[in-house]
N, C-alpha and C positions, 0 to 999 in steps of 0.2 A: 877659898875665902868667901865670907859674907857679904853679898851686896844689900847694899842699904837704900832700899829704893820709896821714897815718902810720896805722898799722895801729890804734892806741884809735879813731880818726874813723872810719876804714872799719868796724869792727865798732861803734859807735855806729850809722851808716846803716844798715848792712845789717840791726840790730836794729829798726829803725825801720822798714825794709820788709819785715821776717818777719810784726811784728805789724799792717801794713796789709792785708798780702795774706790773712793767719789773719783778720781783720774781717772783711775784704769777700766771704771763702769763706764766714763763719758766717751774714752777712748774704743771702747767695745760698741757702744752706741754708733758712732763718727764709722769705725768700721762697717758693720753693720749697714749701713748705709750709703756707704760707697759702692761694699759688693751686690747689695741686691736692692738698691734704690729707695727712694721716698714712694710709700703707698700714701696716693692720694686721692681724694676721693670726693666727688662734685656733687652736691646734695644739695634741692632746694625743690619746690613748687613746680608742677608742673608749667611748661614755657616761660622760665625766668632765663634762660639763658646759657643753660649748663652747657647742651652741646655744642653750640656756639663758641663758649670757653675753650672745649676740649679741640675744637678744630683749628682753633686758631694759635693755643697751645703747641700744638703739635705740625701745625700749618701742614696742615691733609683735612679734606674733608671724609672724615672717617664716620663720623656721627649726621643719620639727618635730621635735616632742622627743617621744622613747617612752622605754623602759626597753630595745628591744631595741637588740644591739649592731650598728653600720652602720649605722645606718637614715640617716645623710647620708653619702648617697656623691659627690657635687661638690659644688663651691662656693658659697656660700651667700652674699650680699653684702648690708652693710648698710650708711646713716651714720649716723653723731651728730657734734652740732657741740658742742668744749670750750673755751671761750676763746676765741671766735671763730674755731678750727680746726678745718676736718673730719676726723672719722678715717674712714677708708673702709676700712670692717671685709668680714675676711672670715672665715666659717665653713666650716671644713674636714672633710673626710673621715675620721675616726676611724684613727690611723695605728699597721698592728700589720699582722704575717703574715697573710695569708689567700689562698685560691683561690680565692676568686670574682671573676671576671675584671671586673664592672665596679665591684666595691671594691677593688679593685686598682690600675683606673688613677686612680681618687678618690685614693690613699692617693700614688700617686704625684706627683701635682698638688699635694698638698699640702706633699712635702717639695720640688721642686722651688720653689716661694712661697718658701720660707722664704728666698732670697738676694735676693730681690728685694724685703721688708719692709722698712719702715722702724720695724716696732715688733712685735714677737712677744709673744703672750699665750699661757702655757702653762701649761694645765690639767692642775693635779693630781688626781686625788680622795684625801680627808681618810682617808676607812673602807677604805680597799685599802692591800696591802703594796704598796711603788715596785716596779717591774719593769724587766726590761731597757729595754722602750720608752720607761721615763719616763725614763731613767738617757742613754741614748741623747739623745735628745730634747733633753738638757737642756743633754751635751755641744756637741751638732750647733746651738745657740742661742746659746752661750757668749761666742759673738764679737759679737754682736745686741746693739740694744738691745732687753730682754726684762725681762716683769713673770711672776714664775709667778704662777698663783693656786690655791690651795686651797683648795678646792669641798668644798662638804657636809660645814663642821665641825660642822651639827647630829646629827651620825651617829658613833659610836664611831670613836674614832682608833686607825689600823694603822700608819698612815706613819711612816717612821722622817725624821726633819724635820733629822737629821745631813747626811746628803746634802747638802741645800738651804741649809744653815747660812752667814752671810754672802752670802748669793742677795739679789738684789731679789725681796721675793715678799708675797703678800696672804692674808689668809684670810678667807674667805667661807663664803655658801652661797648660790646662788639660787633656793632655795626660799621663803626668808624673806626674800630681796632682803637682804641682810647682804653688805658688803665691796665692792658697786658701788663706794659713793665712794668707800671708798680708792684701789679702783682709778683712780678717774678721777683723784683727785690725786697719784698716781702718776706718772700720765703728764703732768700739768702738771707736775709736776716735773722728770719728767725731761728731757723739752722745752724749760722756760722760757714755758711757753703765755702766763702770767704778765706773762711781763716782755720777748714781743717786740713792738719797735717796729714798729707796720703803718705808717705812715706813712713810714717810710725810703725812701730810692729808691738809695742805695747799693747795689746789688745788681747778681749778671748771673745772666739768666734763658737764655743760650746754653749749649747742653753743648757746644760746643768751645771758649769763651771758660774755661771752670768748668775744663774739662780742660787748658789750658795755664795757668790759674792756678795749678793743684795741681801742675803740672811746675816752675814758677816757684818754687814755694814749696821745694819738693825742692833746687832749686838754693841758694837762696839758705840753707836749711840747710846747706847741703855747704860752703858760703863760710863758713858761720861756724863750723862744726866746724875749717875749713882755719886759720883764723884764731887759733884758741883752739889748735889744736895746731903752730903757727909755719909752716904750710908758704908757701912762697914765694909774694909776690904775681902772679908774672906764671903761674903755674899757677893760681891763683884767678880773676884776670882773664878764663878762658875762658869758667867759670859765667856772672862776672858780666854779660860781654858777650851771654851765650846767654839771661840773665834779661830784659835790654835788650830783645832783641830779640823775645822769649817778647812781655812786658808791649805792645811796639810792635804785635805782632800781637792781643794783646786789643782794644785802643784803635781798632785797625782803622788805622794808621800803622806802615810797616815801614820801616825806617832801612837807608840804604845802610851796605857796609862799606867806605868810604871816610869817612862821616859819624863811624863810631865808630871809627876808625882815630886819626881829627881827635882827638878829644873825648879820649880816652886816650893821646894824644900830650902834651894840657895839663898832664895830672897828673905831679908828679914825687912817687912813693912812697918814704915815710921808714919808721922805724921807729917 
């Protein structure tokens, strides 16, 4: 028999497989993150406060803290467990111009992190004017998800806090231990720490499963833009057949094109 499938049914389906595949990506995410934590990553000006942050995070003094400026030039690594998830914090190299060749490649290491985070902490301090680096900084973030924090509000305020206006941002000091938790419900926030299901098993923990889902998803966008602006079905059909085959290869089942030759022979497309 003929099925009569018109373009309201097709963009019902294809709605219904935008928001399966948008599930099962957030759910691989949420995974993801369970098993091998949030990278986090503490970025900001020399002596604003980073390792301060990380030690009191972590509550170990792991990181030292001086007054002088550099005094961490590589990476500094800690955890703490929020919600039952780890954040696998790291302390960075104090990042501004310098000559000294191994604050240098410190400073380098730490801009290089920044794309490979899953959660950027950017230390302001409260008692200094903003400067190109924090300005910089905060551009080069922007796309991140990112908490600023504003360190040592027990100290006379310089900061012009326009800048930052509309920011995700906290203010502290870690002197007095002041603005941790916010920080940290911050980041359950922003996460959902809260309110991910561990017990799900809808997920995929493959990155080349994860990477043809997200091609999947692309397509199956592009069907329903095709849709909504009337373009013809048998130019849609290309995606859809390509999503077919996309999803057959997640499942680890790949479909001849004889098979889906068959299957889109049945359909007769109305309007």
């Amino acid at each position: 028999d003929i099925e009569i499938v018109t373009t309201e049914m097709l963009k019902s389906k294809i709605t219904y497989i935008e928001n399966k595949i948008k599930n099962i990506l957030k759910e691989s995410e949420n995974t993801r993150l369970i098993k091998e934590g949030i990278n986090t990553l503490i970025i900001g000006r020399p002596n604003v406060g980073k390792s301060s942050i990380l030690n009191k995070l972590i509550d170990e003094e792991k990181a030292i803290v001086t007054d002088i400026e550099g005094t961490t030039r590589d990476i500094v690594e800690g955890n703490v467990v929020i919600e039952g998830v780890s954040l696998n914090i790291i302390d960075t190299a104090g990042i501004r111009e310098t000559t000294d060749i191994i604050e240098k490649i410190g400073v380098e290491k730490s801009i290089n992190l920044i794309e490979k985070a899953d959660l950027i902490i950017l230390v302001i301090n409260n008692n200094e004017f903003i400067t190109k680096e924090d300005v910089d900084l905060i551009e080069q973030t922007s796309n991140k998800n990112r908490i600023i924090f504003i360190n040592k509000i027990d100290l006379d305020s310089r900061i012009d806090k326009s800048i930052i206006e509309g920011k995700n941002y906290v203010e502290g000091t870690t002197f007095y231990e002041k603005g941790l938790d916010s920080l940290k419900s911050k980041i359950v926030e922003m996460f959902n720490l809260d309110k991910i299901e561990k017990s799900s098993f809808t997920y995929l923990t493959n990155a080349r499963q994860i990477t043809l889902l997200k091609e999947c998803l692309l397509l199956v966008e592009n069907v329903k833009e095709g849709l909504s602006k009337g373009e013809p079905i048998d130019l849609l059909e290309i995606d859809i057949k390509r999503t077919w085959e996309l999803l057959g290869d997640v499942i680890g089942e790949n479909y001849s094109e004889e098979l889906l030759d068959q299957l889109f022979s049945q359909f007769c497309l109305g309007k």
